[in-house]
N, C-alpha and C positions, 0 to 999 in steps of 0.2 A: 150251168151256174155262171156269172159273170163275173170277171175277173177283177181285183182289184190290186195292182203292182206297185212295188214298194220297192225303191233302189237305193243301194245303201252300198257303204263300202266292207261290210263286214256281217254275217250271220252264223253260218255254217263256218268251224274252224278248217278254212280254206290256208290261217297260214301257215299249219304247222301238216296240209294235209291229211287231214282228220275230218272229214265231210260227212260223218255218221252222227255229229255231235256237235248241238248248240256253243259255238264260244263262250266262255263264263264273264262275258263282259255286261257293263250295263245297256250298251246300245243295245245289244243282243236280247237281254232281258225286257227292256221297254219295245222291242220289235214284236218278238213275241206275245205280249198282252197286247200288241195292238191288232195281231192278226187274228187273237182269240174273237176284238170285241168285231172286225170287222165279218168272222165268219158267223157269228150271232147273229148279223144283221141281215143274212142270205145271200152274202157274198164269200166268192173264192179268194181268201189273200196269195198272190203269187209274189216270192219276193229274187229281187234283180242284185247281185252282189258280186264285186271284185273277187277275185281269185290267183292265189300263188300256185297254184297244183292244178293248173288248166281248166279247160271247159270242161263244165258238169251240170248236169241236170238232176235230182234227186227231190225226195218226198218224205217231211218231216213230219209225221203224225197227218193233220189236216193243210200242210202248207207247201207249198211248192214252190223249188228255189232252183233257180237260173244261177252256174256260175262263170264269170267270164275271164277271163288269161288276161293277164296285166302283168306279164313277167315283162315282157319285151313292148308293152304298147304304154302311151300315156292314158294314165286312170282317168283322166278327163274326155278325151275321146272312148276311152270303154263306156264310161256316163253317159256319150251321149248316143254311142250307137245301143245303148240300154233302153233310151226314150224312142227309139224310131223303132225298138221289135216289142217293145211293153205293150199289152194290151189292159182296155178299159182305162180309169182312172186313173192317175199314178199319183204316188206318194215322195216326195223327194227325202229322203231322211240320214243326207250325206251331203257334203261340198256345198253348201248353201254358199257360203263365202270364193266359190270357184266360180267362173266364165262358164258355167252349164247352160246348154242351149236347150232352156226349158219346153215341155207342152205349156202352151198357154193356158190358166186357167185351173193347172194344179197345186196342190199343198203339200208345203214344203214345211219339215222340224227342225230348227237350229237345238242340236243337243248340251251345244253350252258354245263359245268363243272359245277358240283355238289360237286365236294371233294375238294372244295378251301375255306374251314373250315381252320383260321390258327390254331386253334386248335385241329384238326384233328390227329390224330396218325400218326407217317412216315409208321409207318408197313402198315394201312390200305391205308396211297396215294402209297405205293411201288408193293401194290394186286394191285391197279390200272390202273398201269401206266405195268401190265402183263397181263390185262386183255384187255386191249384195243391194245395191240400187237395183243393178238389172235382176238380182232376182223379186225385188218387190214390184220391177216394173212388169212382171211374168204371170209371179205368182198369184193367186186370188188368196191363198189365207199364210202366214206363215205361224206355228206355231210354237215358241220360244220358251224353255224350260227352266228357265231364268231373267230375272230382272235386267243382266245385264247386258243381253241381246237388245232388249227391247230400249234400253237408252243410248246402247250404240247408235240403233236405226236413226230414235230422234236426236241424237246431237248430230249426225254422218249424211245420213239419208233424207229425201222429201219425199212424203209418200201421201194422199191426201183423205182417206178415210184412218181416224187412229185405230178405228177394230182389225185394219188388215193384221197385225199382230199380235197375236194370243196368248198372252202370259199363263202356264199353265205348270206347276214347277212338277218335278217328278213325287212320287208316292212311295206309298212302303204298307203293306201288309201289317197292322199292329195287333191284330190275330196270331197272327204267325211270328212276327221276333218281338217272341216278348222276352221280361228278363231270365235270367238262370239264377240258380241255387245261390252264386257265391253273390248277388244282388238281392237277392230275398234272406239273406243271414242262415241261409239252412245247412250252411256246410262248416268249413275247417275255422281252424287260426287262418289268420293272411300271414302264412310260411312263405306264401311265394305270391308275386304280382307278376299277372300275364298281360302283357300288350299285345294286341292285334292289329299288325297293317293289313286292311282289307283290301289290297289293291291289283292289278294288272302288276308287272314289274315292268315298267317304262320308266323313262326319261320325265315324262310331263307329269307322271302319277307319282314323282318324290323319291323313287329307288335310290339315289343316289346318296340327298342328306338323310334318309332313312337310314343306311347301310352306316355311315359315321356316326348318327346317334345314334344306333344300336350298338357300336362300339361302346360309348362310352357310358351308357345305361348299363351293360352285361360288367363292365368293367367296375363300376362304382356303386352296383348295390346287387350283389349273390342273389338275392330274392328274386328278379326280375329272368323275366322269360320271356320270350319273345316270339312270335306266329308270323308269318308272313305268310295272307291265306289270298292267293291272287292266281293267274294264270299266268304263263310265259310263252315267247314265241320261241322256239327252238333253233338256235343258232343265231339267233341276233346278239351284237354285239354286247346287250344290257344283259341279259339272259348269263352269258359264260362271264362277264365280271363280276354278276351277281350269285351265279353257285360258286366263282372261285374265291368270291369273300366267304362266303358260308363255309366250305368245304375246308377253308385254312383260319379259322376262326380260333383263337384256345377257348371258346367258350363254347365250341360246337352243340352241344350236351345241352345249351339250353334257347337252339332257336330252333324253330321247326320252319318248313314250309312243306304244303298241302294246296290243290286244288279243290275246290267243293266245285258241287252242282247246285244249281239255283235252289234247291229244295233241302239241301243241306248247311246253305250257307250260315243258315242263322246256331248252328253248333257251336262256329268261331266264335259269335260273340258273346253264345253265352257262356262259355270259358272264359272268358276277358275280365281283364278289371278296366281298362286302356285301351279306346279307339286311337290311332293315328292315323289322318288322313293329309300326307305333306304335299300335297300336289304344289306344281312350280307353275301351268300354265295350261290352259285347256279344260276349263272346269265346267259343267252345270251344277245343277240340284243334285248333288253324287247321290248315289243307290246307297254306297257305301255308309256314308255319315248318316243320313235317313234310317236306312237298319240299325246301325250302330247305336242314334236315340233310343230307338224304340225299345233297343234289349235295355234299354237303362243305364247304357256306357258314357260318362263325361269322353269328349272327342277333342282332340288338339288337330288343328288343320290350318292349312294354310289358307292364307287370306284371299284367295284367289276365287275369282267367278261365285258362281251360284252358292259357294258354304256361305259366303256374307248374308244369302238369302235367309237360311238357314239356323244359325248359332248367332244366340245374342251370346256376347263374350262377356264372359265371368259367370254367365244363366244357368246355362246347356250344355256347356261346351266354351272353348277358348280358338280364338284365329291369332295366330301370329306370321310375321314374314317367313316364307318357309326357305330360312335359313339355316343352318347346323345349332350355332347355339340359341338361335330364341327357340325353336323347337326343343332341344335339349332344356334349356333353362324351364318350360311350360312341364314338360312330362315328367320333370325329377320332382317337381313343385306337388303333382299328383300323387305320385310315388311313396313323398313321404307325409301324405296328408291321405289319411282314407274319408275324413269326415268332410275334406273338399271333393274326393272322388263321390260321395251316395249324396251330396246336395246336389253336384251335378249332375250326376247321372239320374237321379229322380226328378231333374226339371225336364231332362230329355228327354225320358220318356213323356211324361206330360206334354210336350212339344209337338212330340212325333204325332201326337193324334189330330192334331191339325193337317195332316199330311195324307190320312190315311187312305187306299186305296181306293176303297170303295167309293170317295168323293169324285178322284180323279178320273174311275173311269165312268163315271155318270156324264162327268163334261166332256168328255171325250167323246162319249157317244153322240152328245147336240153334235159335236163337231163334225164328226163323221154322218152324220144322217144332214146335217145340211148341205156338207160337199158333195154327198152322194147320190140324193135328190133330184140335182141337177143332169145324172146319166141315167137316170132311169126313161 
């Protein structure tokens, strides 16, 4: 069967050493549906990924993943000694925005901008915004998950067909997260309101002003409960400031955190009354806020990348600077209003179906049967 390799900086949770098991991330997730649809097509997905716990070779259900050591080498050189041992077509679905010494003539997924740090250096957005020229000077399609890759290119880049760039936002199962009991009125009094941050615990996914307004949410309304249903890397420095807030909390008793699996995830929300998605920087189409519509949840997020795609504010959903108090001031605003939580939360759902998977992966498929085509 022929191969079809896909390189990425993350698949198999390589960073906590745990290679038996999908990372609970969304890259991860939209990897996986993409090698579903590429083994449907009669092709073998092999997938090429960074590695903290050295070289590994291993076999996840129908996929086979390559890992490579990047403790002591630069991940840009693991990149690209990835493209000189990758067989068949390759998939680029990491570093778009890096100096990668592409194959000519493959397809590349921007998962959302990562250097939209306002703090960020001009020097370092102007390497940028020179690197992602040469990768449209390389690439034959690139496929962008958000609107706002795709006006980077054209306000940054010259590139001279406009289809080289595929606006395609991410999806969501609306089979699958639909709402829960306390969205359909079938359960208690609202004794108690549960927020869920659905997120990674990083730096860029909001951990931080999350961690201060959950302070002062736990503090100033008993009711309120709090979920934090994301994954952690083990020993990094956001990780042990984020259990040692938790673990010295006086409200301990009422946050929780939990890992799900991709097929569990949708339990979080339907317990929820309160999506939060604070991201500070690094955003697409999130998985996150997409599920989150779709159970019926009104979403407070930050205003960053792909959610602007997403939430019309006031509709669906609310974007505010994801700063401590506009975030604070947006989710108390919820908190004490339920008839603002089920008008929004019932436009979101309604939203969500615009999103719905099943469209996505129909276009996915042109895309992949046209780039594929040409190896046969």
């Amino acid at each position: 069967m022929n191969e079809v390799s896909i390189l990425t900086h993350s698949f198999l949770d390589a960073y906590n050493g745990n290679i038996d098991r999908i990372y609970g991330g969304g890259l991860e997730r939209y990897l996986h549906e993409i090698c579903g649809m590429i083994a449907e097509l009669g092709w073998k997905p092999v997938i090429y990924q960074l590695s903290y716990c050295g070289d590994f070779e291993k076999e996840i259900g129908f996929i086979r993943v390559h890992g490579y050591d990047c403790n002591h080498r630069d991940s840009i050189e693991v990149f690209n000694r990835m493209t000189i041992e990758a067989k068949g077509p390759i998939i680029y679905s990491s570093f778009i925005w890096e100096a990668i010494e592409y194959k000519a003539g493959s397809l590349g997924i921007c998962h959302g901008i990562n250097w939209d740090y306002h703090a960020a250096s001009a020097e370092h957005k102007a390497e940028v915004g020179r690197n992602i020229q040469h990768a449209l000077g390389h690439l034959k399609r690139i496929v962008s998950v958000d609107s706002h890759f795709l006006t980077f290119c054209r306000a940054v880049c010259q590139y001279p067909d406009p289809d080289q760039i595929v606006l395609l936002p991410n999806a969501v199962d609306t089979a699958w997260y639909t709402p829960g009991t306390r969205w359909r009125g079938l359960q208690r009094k609202e004794e108690t309101i549960r927020i869920v941050y659905p997120r990674r615990v990083s730096l860029e996914r909001g951990i931080i002003p999350m961690m201060l307004v959950a302070d002062r949410l736990l503090q100033n309304y008993p009711q309120v409960h709090i979920e934090f249903a994301g994954e952690v890397i083990n020993n990094n420095l956001i990780t042990k400031a984020f259990r040692q807030w938790m673990d010295s909390s006086p409200d301990r008793d009422r946050i929780i955190h939990r890992c799900y699996t991709f097929q569990e995830m949708n339990e979080a929300y339907q317990k929820a009354d309160i999506a939060v998605i604070p991201t500070v920087f690094s955003e697409g189409t999130s998985y996150s806020c997409l599920e989150a519509m779709s159970c019926g949840l009104p979403v407070v997020a930050g205003n960053v990348g792909g959610l602007n795609d997403l939430i019309i504010n006031g509709y669906n959903g609310f974007t505010v600077a994801p700063t401590e108090e506009k975030l604070y001031e947006c989710i108390a605003s919820l908190v004490e209003n339920s008839e603002l939580r089920h008008y929004v939360g019932a436009n979101a759902r309604a939203v969500a179906h615009a999103f719905d998977i099943r469209i996505w992966r129909e276009k996915w498929k042109e895309i992949l049967c046209s780039y594929l085509e040409q190896e046969v």
